[in-house]
Each structure stands twice: as structure tokens, then as C-alpha cells.
LUMDO-299083 format. One record per residue: residue number from 1; x, z, y of N, C-alpha, C in turn. Coordinates in Angstrom, 1 decimal, always signed. Each point is the difference from the previous one (the first is absolute). Example, Ala and Ser with C-alpha at 12.3 -4.5 7.8 and 13.67 -1.06 7.14 Angstrom:
// residues 2
+-----+--------+--------+---------+---------+--------+----------+--------+--------+---------+
: num : n.east :   n.up : n.north : ca.east :  ca.up : ca.north : c.east :   c.up : c.north :
+-----+--------+--------+---------+---------+--------+----------+--------+--------+---------+
:   1 :  +13.2 :   +7.8 :    -5.7 :    -0.9 :   +0.0 :     +1.2 :   +0.9 :   +0.0 :    +1.2 :
:   2 :   -0.4 :   -0.7 :    +1.1 :    +0.9 :   +0.0 :     +1.1 :   -0.8 :   +0.8 :    +1.1 :
+-----+--------+--------+---------+---------+--------+----------+--------+--------+---------+
// end
This chain:
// residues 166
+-----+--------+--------+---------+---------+--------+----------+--------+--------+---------+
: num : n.east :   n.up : n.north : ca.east :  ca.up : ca.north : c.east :   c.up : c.north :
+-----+--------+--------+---------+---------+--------+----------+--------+--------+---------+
:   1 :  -33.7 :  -34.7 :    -8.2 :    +1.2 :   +0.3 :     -0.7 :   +1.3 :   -0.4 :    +0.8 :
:   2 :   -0.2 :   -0.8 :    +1.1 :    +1.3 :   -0.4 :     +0.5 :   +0.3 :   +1.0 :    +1.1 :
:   3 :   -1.0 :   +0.8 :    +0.7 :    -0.2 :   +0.8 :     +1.0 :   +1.6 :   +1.0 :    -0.6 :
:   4 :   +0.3 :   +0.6 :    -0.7 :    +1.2 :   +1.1 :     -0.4 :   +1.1 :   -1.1 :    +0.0 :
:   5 :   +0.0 :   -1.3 :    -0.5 :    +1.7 :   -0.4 :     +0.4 :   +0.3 :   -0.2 :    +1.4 :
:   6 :   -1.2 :   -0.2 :    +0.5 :    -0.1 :   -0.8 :     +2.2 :   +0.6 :   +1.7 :    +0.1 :
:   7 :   -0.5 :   +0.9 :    -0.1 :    -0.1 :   +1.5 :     +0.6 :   +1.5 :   +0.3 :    -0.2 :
:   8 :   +0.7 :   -0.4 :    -1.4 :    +1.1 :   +0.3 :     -0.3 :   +1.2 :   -0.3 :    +0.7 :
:   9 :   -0.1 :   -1.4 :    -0.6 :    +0.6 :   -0.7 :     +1.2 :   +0.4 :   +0.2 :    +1.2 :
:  10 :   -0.9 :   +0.1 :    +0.8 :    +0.0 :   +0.6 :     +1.2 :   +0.5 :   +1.0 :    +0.7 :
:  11 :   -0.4 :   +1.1 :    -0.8 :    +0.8 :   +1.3 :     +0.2 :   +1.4 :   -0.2 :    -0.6 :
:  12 :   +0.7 :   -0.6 :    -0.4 :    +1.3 :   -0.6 :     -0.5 :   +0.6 :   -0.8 :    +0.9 :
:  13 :   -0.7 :   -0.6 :    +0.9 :    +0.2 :   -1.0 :     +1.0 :   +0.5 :   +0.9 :    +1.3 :
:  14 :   -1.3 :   +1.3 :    -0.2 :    +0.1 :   +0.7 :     +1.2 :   +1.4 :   +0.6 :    +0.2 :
:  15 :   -0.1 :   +0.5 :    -1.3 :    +1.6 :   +1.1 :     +0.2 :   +1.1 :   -1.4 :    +0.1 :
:  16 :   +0.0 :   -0.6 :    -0.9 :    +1.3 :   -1.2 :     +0.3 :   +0.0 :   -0.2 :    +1.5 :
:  17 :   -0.9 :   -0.2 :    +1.3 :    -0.3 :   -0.6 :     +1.2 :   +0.4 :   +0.9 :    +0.8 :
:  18 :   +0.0 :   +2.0 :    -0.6 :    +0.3 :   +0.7 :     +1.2 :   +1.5 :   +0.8 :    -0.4 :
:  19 :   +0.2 :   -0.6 :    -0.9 :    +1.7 :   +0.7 :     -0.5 :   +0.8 :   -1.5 :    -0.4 :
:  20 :   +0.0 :   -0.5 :    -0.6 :    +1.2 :   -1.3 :     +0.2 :   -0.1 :   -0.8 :    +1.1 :
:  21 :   -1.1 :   -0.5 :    -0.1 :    -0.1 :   -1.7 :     +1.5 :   +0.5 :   +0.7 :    +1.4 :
:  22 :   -0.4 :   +1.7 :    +0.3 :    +0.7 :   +0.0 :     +1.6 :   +1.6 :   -0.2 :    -0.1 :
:  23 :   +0.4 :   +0.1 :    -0.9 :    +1.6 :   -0.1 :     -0.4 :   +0.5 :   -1.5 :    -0.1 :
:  24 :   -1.2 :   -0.4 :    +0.0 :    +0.7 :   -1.7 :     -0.5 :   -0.9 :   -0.7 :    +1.0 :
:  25 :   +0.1 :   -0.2 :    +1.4 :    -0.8 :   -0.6 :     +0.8 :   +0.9 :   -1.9 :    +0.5 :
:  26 :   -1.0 :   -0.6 :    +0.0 :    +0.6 :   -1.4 :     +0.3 :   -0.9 :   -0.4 :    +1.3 :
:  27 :   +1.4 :   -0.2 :    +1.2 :    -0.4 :   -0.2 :     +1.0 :   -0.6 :   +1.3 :    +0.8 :
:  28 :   -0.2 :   +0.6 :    -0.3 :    -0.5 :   +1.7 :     -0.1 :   -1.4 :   -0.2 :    -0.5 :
:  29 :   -0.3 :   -0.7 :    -0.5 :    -1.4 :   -0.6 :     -0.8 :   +0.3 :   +0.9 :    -1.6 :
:  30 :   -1.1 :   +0.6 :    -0.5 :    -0.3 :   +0.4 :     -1.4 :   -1.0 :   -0.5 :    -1.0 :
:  31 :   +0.0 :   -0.4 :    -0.6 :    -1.7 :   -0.2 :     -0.8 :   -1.1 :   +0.9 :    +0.2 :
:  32 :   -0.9 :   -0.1 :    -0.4 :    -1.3 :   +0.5 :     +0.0 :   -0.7 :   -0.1 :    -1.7 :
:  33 :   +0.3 :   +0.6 :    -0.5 :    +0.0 :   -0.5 :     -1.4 :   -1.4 :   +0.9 :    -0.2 :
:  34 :   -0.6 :   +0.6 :    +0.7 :    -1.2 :   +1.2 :     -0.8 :   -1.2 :   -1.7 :    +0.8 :
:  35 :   +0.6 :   -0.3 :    +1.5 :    -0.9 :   -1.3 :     +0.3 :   -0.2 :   -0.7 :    -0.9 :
:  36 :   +1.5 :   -0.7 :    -0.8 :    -0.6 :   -1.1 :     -0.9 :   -0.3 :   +0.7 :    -1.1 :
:  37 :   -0.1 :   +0.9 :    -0.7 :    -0.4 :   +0.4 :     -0.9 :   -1.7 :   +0.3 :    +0.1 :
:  38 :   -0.2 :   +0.2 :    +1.2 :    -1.4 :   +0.6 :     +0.2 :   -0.6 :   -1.7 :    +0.3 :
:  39 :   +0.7 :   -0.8 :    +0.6 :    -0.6 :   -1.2 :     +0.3 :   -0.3 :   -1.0 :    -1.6 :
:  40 :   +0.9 :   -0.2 :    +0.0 :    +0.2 :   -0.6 :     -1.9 :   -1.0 :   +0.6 :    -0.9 :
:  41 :   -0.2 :   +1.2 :    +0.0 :    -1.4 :   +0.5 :     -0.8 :   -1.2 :   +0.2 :    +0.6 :
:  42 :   -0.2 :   -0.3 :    +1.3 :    -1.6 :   +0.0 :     +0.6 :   +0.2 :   -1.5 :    -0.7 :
:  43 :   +0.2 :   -1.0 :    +0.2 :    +0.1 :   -1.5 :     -0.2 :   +0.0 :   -0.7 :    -1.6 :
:  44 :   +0.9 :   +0.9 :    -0.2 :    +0.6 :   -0.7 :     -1.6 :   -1.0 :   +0.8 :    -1.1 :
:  45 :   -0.3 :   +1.3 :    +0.4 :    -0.3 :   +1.2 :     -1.2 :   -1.7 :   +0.4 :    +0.8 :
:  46 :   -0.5 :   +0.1 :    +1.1 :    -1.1 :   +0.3 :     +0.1 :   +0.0 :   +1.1 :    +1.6 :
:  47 :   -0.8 :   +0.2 :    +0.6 :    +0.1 :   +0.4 :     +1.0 :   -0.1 :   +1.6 :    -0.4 :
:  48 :   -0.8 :   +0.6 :    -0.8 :    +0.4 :   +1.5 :     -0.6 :   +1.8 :   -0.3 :    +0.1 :
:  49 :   +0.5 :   -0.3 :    -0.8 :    +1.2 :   -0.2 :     -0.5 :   +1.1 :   +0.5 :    +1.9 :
:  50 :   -0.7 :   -0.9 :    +0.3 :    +1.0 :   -0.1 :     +1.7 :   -0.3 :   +1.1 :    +1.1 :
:  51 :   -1.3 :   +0.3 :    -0.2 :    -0.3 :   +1.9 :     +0.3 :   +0.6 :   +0.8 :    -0.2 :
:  52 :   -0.1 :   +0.1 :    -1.7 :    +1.3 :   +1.0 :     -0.5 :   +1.3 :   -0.3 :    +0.6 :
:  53 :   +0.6 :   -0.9 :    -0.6 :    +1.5 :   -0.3 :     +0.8 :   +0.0 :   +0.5 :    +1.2 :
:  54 :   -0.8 :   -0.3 :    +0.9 :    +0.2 :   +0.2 :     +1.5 :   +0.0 :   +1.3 :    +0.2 :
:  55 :   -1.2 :   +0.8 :    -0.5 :    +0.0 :   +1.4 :     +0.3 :   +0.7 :   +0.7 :    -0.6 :
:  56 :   +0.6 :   -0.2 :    -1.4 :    +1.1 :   +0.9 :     -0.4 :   +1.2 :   -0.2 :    +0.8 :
:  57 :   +0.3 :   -1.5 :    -0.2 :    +1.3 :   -0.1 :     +0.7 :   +0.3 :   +0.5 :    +0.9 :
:  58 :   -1.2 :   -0.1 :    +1.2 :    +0.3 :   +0.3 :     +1.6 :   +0.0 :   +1.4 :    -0.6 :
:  59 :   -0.6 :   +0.8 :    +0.0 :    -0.1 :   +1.6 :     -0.8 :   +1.4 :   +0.1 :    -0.1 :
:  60 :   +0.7 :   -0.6 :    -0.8 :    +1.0 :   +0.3 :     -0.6 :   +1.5 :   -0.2 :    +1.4 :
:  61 :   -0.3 :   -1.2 :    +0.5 :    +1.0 :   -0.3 :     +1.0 :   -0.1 :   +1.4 :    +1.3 :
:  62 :   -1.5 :   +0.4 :    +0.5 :    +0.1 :   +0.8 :     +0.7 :   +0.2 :   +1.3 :    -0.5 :
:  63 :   +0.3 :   +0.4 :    -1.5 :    +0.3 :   +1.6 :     -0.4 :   +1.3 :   -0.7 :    +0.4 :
:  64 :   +0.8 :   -0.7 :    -0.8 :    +1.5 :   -0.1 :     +0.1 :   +0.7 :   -0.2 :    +1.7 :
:  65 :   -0.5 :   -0.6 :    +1.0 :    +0.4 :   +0.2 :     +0.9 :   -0.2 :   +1.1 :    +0.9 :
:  66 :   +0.9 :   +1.0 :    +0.7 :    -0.8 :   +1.3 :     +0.5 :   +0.0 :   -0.3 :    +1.4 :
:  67 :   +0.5 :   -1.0 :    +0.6 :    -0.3 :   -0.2 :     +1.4 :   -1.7 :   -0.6 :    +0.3 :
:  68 :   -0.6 :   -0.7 :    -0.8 :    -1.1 :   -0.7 :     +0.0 :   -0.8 :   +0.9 :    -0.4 :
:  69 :   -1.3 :   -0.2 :    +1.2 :    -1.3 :   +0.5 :     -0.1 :   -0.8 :   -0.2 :    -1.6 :
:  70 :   -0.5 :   +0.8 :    -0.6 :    -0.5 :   -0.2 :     -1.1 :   -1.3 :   -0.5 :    +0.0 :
:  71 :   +0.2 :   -0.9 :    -0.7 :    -0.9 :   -1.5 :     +0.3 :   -0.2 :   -1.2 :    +0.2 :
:  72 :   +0.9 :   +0.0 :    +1.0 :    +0.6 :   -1.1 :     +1.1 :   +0.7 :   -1.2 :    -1.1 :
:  73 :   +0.4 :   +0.1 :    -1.0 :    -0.1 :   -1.4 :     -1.1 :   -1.3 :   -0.2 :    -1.0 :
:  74 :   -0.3 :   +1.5 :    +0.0 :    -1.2 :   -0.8 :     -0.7 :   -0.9 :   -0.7 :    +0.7 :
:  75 :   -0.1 :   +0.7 :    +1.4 :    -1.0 :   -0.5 :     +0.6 :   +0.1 :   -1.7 :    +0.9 :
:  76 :   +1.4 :   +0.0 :    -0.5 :    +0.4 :   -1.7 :     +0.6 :   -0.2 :   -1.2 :    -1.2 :
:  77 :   +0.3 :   +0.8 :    -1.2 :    +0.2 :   -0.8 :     -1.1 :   -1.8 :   -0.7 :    -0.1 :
:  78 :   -0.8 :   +1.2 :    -0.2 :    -1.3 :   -0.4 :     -0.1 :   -0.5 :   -0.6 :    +0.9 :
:  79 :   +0.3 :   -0.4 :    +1.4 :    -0.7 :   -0.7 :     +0.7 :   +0.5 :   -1.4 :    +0.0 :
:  80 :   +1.3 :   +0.0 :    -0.3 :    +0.8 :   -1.4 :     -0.3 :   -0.5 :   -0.4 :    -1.7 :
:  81 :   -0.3 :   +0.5 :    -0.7 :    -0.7 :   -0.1 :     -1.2 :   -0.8 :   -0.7 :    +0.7 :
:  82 :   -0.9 :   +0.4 :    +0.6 :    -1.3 :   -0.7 :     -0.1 :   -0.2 :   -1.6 :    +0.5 :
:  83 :   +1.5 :   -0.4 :    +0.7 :    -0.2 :   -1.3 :     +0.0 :   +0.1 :   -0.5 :    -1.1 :
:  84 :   +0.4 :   +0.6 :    -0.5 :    +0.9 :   -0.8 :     -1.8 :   -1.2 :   +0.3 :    -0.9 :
:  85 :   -0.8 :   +0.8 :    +0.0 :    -1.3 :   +0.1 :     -0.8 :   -1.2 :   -0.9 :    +0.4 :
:  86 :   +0.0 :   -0.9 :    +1.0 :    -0.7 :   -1.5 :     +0.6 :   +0.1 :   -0.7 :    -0.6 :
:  87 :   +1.8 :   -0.2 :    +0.1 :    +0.6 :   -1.3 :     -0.5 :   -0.2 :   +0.0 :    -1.5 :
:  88 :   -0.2 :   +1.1 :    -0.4 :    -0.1 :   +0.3 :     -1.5 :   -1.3 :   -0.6 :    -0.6 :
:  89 :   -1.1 :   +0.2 :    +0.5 :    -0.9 :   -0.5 :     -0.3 :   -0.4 :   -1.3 :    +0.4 :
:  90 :   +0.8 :   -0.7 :    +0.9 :    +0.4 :   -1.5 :     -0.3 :   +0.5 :   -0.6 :    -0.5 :
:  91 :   +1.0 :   +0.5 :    -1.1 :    +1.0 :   -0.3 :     -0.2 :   -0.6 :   -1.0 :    -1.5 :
:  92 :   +0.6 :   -1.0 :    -0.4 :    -0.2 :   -0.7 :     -1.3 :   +0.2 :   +1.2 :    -1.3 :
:  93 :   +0.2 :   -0.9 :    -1.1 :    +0.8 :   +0.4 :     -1.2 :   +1.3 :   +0.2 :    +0.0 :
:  94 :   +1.1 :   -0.9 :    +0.7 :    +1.0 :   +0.8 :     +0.1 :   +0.6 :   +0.4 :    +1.3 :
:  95 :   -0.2 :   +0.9 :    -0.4 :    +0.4 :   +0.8 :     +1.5 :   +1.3 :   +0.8 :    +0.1 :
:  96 :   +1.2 :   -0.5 :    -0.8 :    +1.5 :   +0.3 :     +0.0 :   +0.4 :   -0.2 :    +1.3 :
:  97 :   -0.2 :   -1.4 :    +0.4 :    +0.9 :   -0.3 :     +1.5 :   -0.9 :   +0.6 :    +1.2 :
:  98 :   -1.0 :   +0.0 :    -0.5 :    -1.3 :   +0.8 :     +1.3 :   +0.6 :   +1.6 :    +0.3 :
:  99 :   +0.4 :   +0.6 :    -0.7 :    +0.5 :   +1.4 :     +0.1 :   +1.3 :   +0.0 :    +0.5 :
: 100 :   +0.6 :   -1.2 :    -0.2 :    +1.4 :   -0.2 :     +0.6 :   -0.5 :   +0.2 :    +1.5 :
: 101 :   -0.5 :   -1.0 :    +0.4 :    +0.2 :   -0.7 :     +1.2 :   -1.0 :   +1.1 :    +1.0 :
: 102 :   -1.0 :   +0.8 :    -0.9 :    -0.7 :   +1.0 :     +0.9 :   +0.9 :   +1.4 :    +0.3 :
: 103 :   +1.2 :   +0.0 :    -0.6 :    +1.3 :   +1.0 :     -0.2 :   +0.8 :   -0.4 :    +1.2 :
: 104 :   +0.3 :   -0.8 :    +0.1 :    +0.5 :   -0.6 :     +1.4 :   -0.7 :   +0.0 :    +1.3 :
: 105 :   -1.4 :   -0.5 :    -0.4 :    -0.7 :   +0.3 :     +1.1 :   -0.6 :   +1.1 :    +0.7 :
: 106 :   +0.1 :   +1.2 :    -1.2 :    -0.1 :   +1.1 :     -0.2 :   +0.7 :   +1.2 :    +1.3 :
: 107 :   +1.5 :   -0.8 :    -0.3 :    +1.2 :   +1.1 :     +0.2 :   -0.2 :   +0.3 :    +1.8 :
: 108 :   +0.3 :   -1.1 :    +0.5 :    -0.2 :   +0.0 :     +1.8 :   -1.4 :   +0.7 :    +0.3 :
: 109 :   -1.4 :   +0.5 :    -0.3 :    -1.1 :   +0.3 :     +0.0 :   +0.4 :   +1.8 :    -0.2 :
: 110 :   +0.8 :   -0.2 :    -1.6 :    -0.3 :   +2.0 :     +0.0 :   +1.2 :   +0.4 :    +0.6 :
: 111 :   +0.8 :   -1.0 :    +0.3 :    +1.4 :   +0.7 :     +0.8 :   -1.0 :   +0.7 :    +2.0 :
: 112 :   -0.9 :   -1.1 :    +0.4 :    -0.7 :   +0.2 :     +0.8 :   -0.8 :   +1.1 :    -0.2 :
: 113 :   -1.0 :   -0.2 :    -0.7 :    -0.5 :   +1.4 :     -0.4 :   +0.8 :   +0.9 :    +0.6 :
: 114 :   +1.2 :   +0.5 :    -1.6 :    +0.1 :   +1.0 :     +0.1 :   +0.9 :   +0.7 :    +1.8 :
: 115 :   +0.6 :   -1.2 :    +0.5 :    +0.6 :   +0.3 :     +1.0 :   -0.8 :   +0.5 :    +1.4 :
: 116 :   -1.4 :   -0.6 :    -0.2 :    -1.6 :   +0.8 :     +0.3 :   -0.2 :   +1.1 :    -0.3 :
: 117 :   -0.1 :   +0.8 :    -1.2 :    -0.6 :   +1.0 :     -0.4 :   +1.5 :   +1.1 :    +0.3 :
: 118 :   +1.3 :   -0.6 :    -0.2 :    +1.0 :   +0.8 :     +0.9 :   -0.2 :   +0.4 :    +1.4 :
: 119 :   -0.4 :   -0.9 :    +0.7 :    +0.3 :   +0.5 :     +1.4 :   -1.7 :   +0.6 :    +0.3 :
: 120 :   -1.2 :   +0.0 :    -0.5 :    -0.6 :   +0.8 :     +0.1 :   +0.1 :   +1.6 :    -0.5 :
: 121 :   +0.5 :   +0.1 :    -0.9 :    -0.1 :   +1.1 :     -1.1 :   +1.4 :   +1.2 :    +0.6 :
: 122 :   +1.1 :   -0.8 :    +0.5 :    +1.0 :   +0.7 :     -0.2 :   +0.8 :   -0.4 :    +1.9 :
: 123 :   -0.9 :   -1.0 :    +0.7 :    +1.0 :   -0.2 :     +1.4 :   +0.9 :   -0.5 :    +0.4 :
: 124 :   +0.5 :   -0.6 :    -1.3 :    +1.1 :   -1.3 :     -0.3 :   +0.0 :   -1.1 :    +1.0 :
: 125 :   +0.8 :   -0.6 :    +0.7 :    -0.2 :   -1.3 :     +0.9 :   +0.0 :   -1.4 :    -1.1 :
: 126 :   -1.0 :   -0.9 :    +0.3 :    -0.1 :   -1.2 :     -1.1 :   +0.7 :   -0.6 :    +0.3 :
: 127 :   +1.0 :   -0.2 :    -1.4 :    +1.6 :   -0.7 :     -0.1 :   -0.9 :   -0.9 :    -1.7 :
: 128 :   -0.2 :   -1.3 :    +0.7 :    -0.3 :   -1.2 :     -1.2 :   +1.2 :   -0.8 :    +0.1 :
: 129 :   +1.2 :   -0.1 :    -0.4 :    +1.3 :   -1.0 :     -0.2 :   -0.4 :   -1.0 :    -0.8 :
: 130 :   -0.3 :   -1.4 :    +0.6 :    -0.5 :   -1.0 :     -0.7 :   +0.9 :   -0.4 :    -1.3 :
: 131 :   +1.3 :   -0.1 :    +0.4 :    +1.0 :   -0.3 :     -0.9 :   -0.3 :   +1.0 :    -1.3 :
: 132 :   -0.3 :   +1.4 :    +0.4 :    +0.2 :   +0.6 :     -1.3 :   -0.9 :   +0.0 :    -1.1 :
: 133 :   -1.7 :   -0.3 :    +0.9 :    -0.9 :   -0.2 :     -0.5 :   -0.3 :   -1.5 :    -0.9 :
: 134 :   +1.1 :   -1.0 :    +0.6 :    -0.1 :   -1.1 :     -1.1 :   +0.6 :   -0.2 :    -0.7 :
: 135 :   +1.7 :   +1.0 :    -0.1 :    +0.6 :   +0.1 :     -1.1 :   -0.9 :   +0.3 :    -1.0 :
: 136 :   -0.7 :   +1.5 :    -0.1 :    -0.7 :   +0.6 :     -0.6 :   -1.0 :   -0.8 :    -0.6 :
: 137 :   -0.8 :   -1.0 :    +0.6 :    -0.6 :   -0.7 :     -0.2 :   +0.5 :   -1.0 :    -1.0 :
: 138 :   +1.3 :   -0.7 :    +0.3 :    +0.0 :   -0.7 :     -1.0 :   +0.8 :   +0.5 :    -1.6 :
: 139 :   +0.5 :   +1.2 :    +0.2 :    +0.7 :   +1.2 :     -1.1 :   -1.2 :   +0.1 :    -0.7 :
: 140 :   -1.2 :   +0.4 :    +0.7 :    -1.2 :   +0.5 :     -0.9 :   -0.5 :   -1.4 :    -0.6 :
: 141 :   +0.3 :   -1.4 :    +0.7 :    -0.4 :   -1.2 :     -1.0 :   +0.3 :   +0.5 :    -1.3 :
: 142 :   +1.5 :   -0.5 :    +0.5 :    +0.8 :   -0.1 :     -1.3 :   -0.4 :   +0.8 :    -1.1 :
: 143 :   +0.2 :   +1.3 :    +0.4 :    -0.6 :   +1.1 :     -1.2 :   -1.3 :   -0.1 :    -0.6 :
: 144 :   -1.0 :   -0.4 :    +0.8 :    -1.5 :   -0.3 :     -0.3 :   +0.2 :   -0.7 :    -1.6 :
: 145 :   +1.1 :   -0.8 :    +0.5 :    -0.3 :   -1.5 :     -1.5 :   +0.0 :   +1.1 :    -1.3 :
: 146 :   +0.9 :   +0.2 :    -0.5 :    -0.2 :   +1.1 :     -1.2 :   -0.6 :   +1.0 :    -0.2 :
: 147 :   -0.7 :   +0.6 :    +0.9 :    -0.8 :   +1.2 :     +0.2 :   -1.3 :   -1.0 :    -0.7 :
: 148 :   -0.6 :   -1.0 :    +0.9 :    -0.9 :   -0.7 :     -0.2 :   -0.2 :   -0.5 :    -1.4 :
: 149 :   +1.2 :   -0.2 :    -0.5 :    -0.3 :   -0.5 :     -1.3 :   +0.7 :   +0.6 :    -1.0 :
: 150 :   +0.1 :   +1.5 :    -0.1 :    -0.2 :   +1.0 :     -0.4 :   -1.4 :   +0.4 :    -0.2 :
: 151 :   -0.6 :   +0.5 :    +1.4 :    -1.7 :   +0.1 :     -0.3 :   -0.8 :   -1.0 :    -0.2 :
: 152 :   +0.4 :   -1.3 :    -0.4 :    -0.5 :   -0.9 :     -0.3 :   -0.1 :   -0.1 :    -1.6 :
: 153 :   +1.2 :   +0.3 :    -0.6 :    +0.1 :   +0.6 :     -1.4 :   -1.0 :   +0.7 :    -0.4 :
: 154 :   +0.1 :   +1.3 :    +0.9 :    -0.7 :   +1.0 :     -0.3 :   -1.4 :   +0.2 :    +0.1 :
: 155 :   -0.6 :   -1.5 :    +0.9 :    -1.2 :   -0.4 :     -0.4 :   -0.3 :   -0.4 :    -1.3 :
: 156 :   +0.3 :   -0.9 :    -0.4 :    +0.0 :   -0.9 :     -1.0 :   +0.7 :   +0.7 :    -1.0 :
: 157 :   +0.3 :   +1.1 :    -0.2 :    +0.1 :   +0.8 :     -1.4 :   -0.9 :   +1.0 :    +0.2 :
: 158 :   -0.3 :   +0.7 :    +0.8 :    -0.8 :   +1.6 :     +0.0 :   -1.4 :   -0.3 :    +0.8 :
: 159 :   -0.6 :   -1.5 :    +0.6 :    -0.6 :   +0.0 :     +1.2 :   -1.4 :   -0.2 :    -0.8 :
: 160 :   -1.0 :   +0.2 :    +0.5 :    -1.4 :   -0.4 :     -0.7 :   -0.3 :   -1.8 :    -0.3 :
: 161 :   -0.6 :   -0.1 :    -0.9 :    -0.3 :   -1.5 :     -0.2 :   -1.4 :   -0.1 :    -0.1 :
: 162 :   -0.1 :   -1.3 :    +1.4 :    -1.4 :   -0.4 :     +0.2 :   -0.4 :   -1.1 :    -1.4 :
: 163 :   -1.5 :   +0.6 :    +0.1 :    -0.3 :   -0.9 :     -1.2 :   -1.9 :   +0.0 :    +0.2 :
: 164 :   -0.4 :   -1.0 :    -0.8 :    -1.3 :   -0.5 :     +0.7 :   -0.3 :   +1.3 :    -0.5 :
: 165 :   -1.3 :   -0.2 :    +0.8 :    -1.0 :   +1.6 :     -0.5 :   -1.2 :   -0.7 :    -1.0 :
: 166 :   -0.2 :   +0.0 :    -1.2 :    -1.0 :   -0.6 :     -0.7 :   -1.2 :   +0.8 :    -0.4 :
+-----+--------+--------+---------+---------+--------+----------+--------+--------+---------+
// end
């Protein structure tokens, strides 16, 4: 049941990330908002949940951008998912701040990525600007916190409830 609000979300995140954030860059840093959205629901909502996000989103970021190879976010978002789908299944009962801090740890990894799957795909020379990448990094904290507990809500209203099996 939670799988269509993560999906939603996401694709809301997408278009928000490739039409307002390049206009509003800090430090030349943007958020990553389809990352924490995709990150927050592998962790908080379920690892289906963070699949969807990731592959609509990225779907969505590479229709909207026409310079970018198509694929090239999906195919970064899902591989950077998959650290966050580990930590997921370590993760305790609350896993609010765990989604935080895997959002941050997140950001420098698919910035890598994707600056990888650029310069193979398209011939780009690899430009990693540390600065920008930890603005980003800590912009996507910050955002994580209400995202997180948002789908955290959205667990705990719409989410399945474990109960003994008799």
C-alpha cells in the first residue's frame, strides 16, 4: 500500500529537482531530492518502496533532462540504492535518523557514480568538486529530516502490521 505514495512522491521530487533547484543552487550545490526520497523509503517504507522511487524518479530526471544519456540516473540511483538497501536490513525499529544519515552518506557516492557513468557514456572529463559535493550532502541532510518523517507517518498509517501468526 505504501509502494504508490514512495512512487508519487518521487516523481514530484523529480520534476521539483529538474525545474526549480537548478535555479536555486547553494554554493553551486542543489539537492538531490529523488536520492532522499528514494533513500527514506528503501529504509523507512520497505525496499520495493525504494526501487520504485529510484526507477521512476531516475526515469523521470533522465526524460526531463535532454543533455543526459537515458538511464544514466536511473542507473546511478539503483546502484547507490543498494547500499541503502544493506543498511536497511540492519537497521532497528526506528530507522528515522538511519535514513537521515544514509542520505548524506549517500550523496558523495551517486554524485561519483553518476560522474562515472558521464564520462563513460557521453566523454565528459571527471569534474568531482568536493565543496559542491558536501554542500549537497549536507542540503540533502537537512531535507532528509521531514521527508523521513513524512514516510515514517506514512508507515504507521497505511504500512502492514506485524502480528503473531497463531
Amino acid at each position: 500500500m505504501t509502494i504508490p505514495f514512495a512512487a508519487l512522491f518521487t516523481i514530484f521530487a523529480a520534476l521539483l529537482e529538474t525545474t526549480v533547484l537548478p535555479e536555486l543552487p547553494i554554493a553551486g550545490a542543489t539537492a538531490d531530492l529523488v536520492l532522499i526520497c528514494a533513500a527514506c523509503a528503501a529504509i523507512i517504507l520497505g525496499i520495493e518502496d525504494g526501487l520504485a522511487a529510484a526507477f521512476l524518479g531516475g526515469l523521470m530526471i533522465d526524460l526531463l533532462i535532454p543533455d543526459r544519456p537515458l538511464g544514466a540516473a536511473t542507473l546511478s540511483l539503483l546502484l547507490v540504492l543498494g547500499l541503502a538497501m544493506i543498511v536497511a536490513r540492519m537497521g532497528g525499529p526506528s530507522r528515522r535518523w538511519l535514513a537521515v544519515a544514509m542520505t548524506v552518506i549517500l550523496t558523495p557516492l551517486l554524485h561519483g557514480v553518476m560522474a562515472v557513468i558521464l564520462v563513460a557514456t557521453e566523454g565528459v572529463p571527471l569534474a568531482l568538486p568536493i565543496t559542491v559535493v558536501l554542500v549537497a550532502a549536507f542540503m540533502n541532510g537537512l531535507i532528509a529530516i521531514p521527508v523521513a518523517t513524512l514516510f515514517t507517518a506514512i508507515e504507521h498509517r497505511f504500512g502492514t502490521v506485524e502480528r503473531v501468526d497463531w
